[in-house]
C-alpha positions in Angstrom: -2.5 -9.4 8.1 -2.1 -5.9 8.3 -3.8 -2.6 9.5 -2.8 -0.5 7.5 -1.0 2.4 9.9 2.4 2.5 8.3 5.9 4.3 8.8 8.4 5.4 6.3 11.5 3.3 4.6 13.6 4.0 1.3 14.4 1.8 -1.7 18.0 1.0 -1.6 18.4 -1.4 -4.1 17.0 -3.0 -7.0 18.5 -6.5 -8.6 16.5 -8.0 -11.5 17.1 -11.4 -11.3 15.5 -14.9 -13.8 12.3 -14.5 -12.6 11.8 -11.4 -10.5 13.7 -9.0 -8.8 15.5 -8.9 -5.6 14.5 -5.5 -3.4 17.0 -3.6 -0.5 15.1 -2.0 1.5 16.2 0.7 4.3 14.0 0.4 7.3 16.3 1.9 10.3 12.7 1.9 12.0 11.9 -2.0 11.9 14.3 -3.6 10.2 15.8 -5.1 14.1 11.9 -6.5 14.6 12.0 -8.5 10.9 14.1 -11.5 10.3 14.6 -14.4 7.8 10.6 -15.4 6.4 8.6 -12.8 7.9 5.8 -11.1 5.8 6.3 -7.5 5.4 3.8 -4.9 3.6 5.7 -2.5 1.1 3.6 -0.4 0.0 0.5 -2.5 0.6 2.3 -5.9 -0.9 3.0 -8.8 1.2 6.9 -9.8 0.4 8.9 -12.3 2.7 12.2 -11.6 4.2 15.2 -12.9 2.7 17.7 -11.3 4.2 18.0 -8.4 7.2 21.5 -6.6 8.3 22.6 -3.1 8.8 19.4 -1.5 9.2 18.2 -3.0 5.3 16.0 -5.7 4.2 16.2 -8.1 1.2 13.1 -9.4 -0.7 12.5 -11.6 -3.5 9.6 -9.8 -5.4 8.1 -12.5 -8.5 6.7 -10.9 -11.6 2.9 -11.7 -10.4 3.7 -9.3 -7.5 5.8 -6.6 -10.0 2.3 -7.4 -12.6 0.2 -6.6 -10.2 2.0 -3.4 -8.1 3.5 -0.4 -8.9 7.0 -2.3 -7.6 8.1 -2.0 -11.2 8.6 1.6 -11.0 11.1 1.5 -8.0 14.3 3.5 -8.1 16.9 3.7 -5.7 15.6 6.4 -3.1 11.6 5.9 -4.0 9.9 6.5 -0.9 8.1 3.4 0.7 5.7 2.8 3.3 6.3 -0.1 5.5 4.7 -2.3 7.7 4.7 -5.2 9.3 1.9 -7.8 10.5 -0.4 -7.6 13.1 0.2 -9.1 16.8 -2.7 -10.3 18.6 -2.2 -7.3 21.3 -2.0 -4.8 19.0 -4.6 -2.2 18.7 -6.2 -1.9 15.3 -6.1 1.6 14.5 -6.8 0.9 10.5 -8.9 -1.7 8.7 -8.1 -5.5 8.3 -5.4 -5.5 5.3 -4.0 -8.2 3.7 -1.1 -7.4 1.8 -2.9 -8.3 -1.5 -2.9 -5.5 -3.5 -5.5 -6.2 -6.2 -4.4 -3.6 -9.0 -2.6 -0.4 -9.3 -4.6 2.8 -10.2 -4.1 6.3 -11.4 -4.1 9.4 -9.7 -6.6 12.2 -11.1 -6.6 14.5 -8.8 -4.5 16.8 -5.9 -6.3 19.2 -4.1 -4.2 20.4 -1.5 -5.7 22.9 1.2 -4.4 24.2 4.6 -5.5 21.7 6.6 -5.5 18.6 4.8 -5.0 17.0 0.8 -7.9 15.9 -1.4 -6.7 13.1 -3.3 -8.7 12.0 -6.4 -7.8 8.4 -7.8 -9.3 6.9 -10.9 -10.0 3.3 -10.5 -11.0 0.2 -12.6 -14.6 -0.6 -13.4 -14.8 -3.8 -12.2 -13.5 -2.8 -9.1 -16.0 0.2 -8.3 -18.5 -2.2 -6.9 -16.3 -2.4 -3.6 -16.2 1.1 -3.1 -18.6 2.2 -0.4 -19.3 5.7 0.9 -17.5 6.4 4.2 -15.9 2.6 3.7 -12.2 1.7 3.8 -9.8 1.5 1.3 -5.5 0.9 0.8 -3.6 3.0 -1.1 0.0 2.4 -1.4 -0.4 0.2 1.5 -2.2 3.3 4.0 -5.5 2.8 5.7 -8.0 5.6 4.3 -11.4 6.4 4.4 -13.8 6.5 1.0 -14.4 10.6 0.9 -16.9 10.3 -2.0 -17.6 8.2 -5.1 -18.0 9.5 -8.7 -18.7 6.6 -11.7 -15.0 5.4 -11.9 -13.4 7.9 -9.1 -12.7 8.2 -5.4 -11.9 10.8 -3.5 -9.8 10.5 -0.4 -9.5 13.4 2.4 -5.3 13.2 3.6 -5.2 14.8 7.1 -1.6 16.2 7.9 -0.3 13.7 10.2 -0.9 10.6 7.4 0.9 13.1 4.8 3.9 13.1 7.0 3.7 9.7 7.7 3.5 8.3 4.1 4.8 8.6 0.3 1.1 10.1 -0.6 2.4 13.4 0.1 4.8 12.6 -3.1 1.9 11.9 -5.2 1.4 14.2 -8.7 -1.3 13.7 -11.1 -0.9 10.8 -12.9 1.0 8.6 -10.5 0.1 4.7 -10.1 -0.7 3.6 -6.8 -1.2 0.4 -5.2 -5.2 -0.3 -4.2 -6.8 -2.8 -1.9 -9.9 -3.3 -1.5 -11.8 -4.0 1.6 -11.8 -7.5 2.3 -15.4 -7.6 4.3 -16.9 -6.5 0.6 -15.2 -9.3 -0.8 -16.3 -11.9 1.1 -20.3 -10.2 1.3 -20.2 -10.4 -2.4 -19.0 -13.7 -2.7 -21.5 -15.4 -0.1 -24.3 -13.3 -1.9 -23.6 -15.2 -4.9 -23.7 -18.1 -3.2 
């Protein structure tokens, strides 16, 4: 489980192998903290540990994980954020995240201003119903707060410190993201059907 407060790390490599890829990652930042099996969020998606030396990580990344992510569109030098799970003493300065990213969407929208970004991101249908007003959200694996909702759309206000934090200050119109969606809605919607 995650939080969702993230730093910064760099694709390094990119190996396609029989059934997946294997990912280098550069993480001068955590990579001493990780070792052989521990979960890892890249942008948002869970991946295991397979290998940590000289300030990089290895991954095994299957092709439900490249399906489902914007993994796929990796290049040496892409921009990554990172993080890794949550202890039991630390704070939780985001939402509850679980590394499950549950589709990729598009950005619409870049409205940038003096004192902060307005990112606009255009989001499945089906996955509208757990977009709440003021409620949280994951983009690219980065905690963030529902600005407003249109039909099919969500707007997200990007303070400064998060853009220089994070890849979202990369993002152009167009761009896939990775998307999560609160958890807590999940689960209400489930044991409503119930």
């Amino acid at each position: 489980m995650f939080t969702g407060i993230v730093s910064a790390a760099r694709v390094q490599r990119i190996i396609p192998e029989e059934q997946g890829i294997k990912l280098t990652i550069q993480a001068p930042e955590i990579y001493k903290k990780c070792k052989h099996g521990d979960s890892v969020a890249i942008d948002g998606a869970c991946l295991t540990v397979c290998g940590a030396e000289n300030d990089m990580l290895d991954f095994y990344v299957s092709t439900e994980s490249i399906n489902k992510t914007i993994i796929a569109q990796y290049q040496p030098g892409t921009s990554v954020n990172i993080e890794l799970p949550l202890c039991p003493q630390d704070p939780i300065g985001g939402h509850y995240v679980l590394g499950h990213v549950d589709c990729t969407a598009t950005v619409s929208k870049v409205d940038q201003t003096e004192t902060s970004w307005f990112l606009t991101i255009s989001v499945p249908e089906h996955f509208c119903r757990y977009l709440v007003y003021k409620g949280s959200v994951t983009i690219n694996g980065v905690s963030l707060t529902v600005n407003l909702i249109q039909s099919t759309t969500l707007e997200l206000c990007i303070i400064p410190v998060t853009l220089e934090k994070t890849n979202l200050k990369n993002l152009q119109p167009g761009d896939r993201v990775n998307i999560e969606f609160d958890i807590l809605a999940k689960y209400t919607e489930k044991l409503l059907q119930k």
